[in-house]
C-alpha positions in Angstrom: 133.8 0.1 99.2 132.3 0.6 102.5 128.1 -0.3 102.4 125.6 2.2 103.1 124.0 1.1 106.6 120.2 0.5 106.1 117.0 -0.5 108.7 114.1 -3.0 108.8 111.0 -1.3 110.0 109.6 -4.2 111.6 111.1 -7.6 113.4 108.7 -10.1 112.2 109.1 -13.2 111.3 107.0 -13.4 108.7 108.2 -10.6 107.0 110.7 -8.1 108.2 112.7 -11.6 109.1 112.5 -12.7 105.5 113.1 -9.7 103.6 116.0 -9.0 105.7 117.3 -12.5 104.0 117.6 -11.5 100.3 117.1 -7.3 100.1 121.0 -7.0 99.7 120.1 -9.1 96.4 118.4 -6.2 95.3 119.7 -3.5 97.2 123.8 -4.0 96.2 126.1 -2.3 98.6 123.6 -1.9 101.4 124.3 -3.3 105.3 121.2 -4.4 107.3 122.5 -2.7 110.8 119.3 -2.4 112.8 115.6 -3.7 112.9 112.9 -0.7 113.7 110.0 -0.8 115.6 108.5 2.6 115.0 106.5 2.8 118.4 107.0 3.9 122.1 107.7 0.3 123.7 108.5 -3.0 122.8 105.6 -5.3 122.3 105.7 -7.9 125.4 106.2 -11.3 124.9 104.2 -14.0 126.5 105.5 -17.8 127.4 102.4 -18.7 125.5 103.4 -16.9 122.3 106.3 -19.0 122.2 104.1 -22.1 122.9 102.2 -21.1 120.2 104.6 -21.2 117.7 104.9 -24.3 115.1 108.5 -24.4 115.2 110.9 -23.7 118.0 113.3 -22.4 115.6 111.2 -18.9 115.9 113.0 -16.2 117.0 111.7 -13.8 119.6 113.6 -10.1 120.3 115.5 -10.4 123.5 115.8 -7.2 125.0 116.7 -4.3 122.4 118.4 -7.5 120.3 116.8 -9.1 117.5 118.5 -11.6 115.6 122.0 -10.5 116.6 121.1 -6.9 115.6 119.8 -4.1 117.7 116.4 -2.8 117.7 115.8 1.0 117.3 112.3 2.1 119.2 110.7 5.1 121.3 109.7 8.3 120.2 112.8 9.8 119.2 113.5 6.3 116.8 114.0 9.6 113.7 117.1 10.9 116.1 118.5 7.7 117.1 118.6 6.2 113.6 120.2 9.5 112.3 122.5 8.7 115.1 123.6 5.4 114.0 124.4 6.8 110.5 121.3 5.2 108.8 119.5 7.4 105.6 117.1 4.4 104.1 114.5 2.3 105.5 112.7 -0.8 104.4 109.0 -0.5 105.2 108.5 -4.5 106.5 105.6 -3.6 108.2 102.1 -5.9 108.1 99.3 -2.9 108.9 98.3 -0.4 106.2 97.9 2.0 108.8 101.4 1.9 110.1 103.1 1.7 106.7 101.9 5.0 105.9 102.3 6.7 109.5 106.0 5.5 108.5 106.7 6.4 105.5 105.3 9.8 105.7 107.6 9.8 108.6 110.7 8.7 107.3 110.1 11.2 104.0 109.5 14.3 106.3 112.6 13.8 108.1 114.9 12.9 105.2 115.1 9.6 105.0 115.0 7.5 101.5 112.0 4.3 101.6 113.5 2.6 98.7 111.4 -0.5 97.0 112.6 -4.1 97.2 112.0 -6.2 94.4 113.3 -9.8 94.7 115.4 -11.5 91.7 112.8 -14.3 90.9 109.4 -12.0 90.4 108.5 -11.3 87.2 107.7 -7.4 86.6 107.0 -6.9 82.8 107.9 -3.8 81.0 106.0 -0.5 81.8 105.3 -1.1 85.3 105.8 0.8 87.7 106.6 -0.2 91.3 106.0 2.8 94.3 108.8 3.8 97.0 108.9 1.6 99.4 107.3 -1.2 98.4 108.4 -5.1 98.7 107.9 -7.4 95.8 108.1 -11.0 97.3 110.0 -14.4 95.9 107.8 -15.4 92.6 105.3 -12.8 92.1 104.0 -11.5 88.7 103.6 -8.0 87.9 102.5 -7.9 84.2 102.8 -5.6 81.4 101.5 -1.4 82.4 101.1 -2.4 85.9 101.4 -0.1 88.5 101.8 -0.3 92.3 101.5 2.1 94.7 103.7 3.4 98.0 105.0 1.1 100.2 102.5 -1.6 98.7 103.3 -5.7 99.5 103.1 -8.2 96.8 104.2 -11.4 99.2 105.1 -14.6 97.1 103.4 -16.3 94.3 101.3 -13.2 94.2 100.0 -12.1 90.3 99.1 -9.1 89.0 97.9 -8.8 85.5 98.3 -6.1 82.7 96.8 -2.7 83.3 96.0 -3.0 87.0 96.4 -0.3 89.4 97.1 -1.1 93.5 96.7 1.8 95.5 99.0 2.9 98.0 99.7 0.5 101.5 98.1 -2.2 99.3 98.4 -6.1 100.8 98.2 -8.6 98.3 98.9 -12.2 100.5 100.8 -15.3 99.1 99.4 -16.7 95.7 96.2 -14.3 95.7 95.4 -13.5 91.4 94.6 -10.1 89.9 93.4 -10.2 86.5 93.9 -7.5 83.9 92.6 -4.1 84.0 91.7 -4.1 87.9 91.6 -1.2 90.1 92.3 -2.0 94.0 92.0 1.2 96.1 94.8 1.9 98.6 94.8 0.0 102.2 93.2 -2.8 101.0 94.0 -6.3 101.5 93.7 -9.4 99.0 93.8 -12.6 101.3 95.8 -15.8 100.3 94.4 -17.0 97.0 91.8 -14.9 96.5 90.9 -13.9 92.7 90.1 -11.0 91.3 88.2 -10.9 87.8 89.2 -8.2 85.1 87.6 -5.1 85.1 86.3 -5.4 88.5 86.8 -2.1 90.9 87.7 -2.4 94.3 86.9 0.8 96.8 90.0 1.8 99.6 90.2 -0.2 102.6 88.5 -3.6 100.8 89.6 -6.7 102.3 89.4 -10.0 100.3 89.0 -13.4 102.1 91.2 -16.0 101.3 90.0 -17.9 98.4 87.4 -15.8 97.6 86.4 -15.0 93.8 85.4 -11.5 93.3 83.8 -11.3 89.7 81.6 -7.4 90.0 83.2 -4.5 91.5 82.7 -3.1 95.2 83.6 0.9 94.3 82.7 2.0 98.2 85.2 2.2 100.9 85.6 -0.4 103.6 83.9 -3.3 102.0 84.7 -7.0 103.3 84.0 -9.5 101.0 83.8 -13.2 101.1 82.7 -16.3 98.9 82.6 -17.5 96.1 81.2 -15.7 93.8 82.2 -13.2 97.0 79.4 -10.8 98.8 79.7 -8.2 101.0 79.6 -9.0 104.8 78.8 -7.2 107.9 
């Protein structure tokens, strides 16, 4: 059987590198054969970037290579990928903002975003999971959840019964959602932030890391802090 040739939107370590390590887990029959970077140039590269690093084991592009595989960019990406055979893409990119630009995108010309759920999270029965999103190593999607588009749930994440994420939702590494939450779409839960039932978050909320959110926040934009967390300029 020969695979089906698929592309990473996104060459970051962080996560377009990882995913790219265990979709075909999840995705059977499926060939990673280029990385995407949706966008007229190449970001540069600074000797201090590297420096910066923590391990020297990071991998930087080099040229229109990345990690042994080519990297797909410019404004006619739609043409090239068609080009190169490829009908799926998996959305790997950090910004809310660009996640949707894509996958509006990709769906307009044809192409399929598919989700990508890895084999150790939990997702309980009756939730639902959106196109295009990625479900990270050990997160918990309980019973009636449901996630929007081309949402992230990185690892350790949990999501209780009944909650609803919003579409191009972030939820970082080990952050908690209790039961019968509402997070509006574009918003981002920090790393271990915690989220108390009932509470109602408005679009484009961001959550700091470690924060306790314990009332709800219903308008848009709100940054919030602390613990218990407040709003902040």
């Amino acid at each position: 059987m020969v695979s089906s040739r698929i592309a990473i939107a996104g060459f970051h370590e962080g996560l377009a590198g990882q995913v790219s390590s265990w979709f075909g887990l999840c995705l059977k029959g499926r060939k990673l054969a280029v990385y995407l970077h949706p966008e007229p140039e190449l970001p540069a590269t600074s000797p201090e970037a590297r420096i910066t690093r923590a391990s020297n084991r990071f991998v930087f592009p080099s040229g229109d290579n990345y990690r042994g595989l080519p990297i797909i960019y410019g404004e006619d990406w739609v043409a090239k990928l068609k080009k190169e055979n490829i009908s799926e893409i998996i959305c790997a990119l950090p910004n809310p903002e660009d996640r949707n630009v894509l996958y509006e995108t990709a769906r307009r010309h044809g192409f399929s975003v598919p989700s990508v759920v890895h084999p150790s999270a939990v997702v309980l029965s009756g939730a639902r999971i959106g196109n295009g999103s990625i479900i990270e190593p050990l997160a918990y999607i309980g019973l009636d959840v449901e996630v929007g588009i081309c949402s992230h749930l990185h690892a350790g994440a949990q999501v209780d019964h009944n909650s609803v994420l919003g579409d191009y939702v972030t939820i970082n590494p080990s952050a908690v959602i209790a039961g019968n939450v509402k997070v509006g779409e574009k918003s981002t839960i920090n790393m271990g932030a915690m989220i108390s039932n009932g509470v109602f978050l408005g679009e484009r909320t961001t959550v700091g890391a470690s924060a306790f959110v314990s009332s709800s926040f219903p308008e848009p934009g709100n940054r919030l802090f602390g613990i218990p967390a407040k709003q902040v300029a």
